[in-house]
C-alpha positions in Angstrom: 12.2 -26.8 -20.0 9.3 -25.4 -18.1 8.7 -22.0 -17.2 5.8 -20.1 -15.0 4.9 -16.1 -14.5 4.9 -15.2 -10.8 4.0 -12.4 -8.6 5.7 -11.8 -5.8 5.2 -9.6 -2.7 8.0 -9.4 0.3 9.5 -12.0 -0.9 7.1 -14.0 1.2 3.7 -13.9 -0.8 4.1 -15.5 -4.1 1.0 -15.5 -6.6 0.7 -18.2 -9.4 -1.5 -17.7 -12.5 -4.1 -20.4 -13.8 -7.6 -21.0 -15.9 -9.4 -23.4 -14.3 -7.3 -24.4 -11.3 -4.6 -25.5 -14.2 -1.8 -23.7 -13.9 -0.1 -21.4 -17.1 3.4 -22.9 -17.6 5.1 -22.0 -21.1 7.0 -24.2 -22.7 9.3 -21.1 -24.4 10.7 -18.0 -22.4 9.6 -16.1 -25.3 5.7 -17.4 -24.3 6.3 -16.7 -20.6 8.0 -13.1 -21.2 5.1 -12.1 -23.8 2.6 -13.2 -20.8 4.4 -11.7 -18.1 4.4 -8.4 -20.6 0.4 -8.7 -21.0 0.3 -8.6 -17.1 1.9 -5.7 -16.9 -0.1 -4.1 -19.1 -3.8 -5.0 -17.5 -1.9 -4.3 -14.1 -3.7 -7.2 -13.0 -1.6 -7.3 -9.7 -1.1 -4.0 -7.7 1.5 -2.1 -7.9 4.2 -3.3 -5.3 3.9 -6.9 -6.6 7.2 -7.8 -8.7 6.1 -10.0 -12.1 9.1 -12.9 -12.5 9.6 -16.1 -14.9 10.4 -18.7 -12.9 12.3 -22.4 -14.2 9.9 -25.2 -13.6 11.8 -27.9 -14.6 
């Protein structure tokens, strides 16, 4: 299983993260909550965007 950190905004406005124009996927939840944690922490999305995991596959 597959899983991606997401930002989303109005549930319209959905931001991806990636290095390269290759997207981070993780292939543990514990990788993908430990990113999605590190986020948080650098706020590097404002405020009134809402961090998720997402299932990829």
């Amino acid at each position: 299983m597959l899983f991606r950190v997401v930002g989303v905004y109005l549930d319209d406005i959905r931001v991806t993260f990636a290095d390269k124009q290759q997207e981070f996927t993780f292939s543990k939840l514990k990788d993908a909550q430990d990113f999605l944690e590190e986020l948080r922490k650098q706020e590097a999305l404002p405020e009134n965007y809402e961090l998720k995991i997402e299932k990829i596959s």
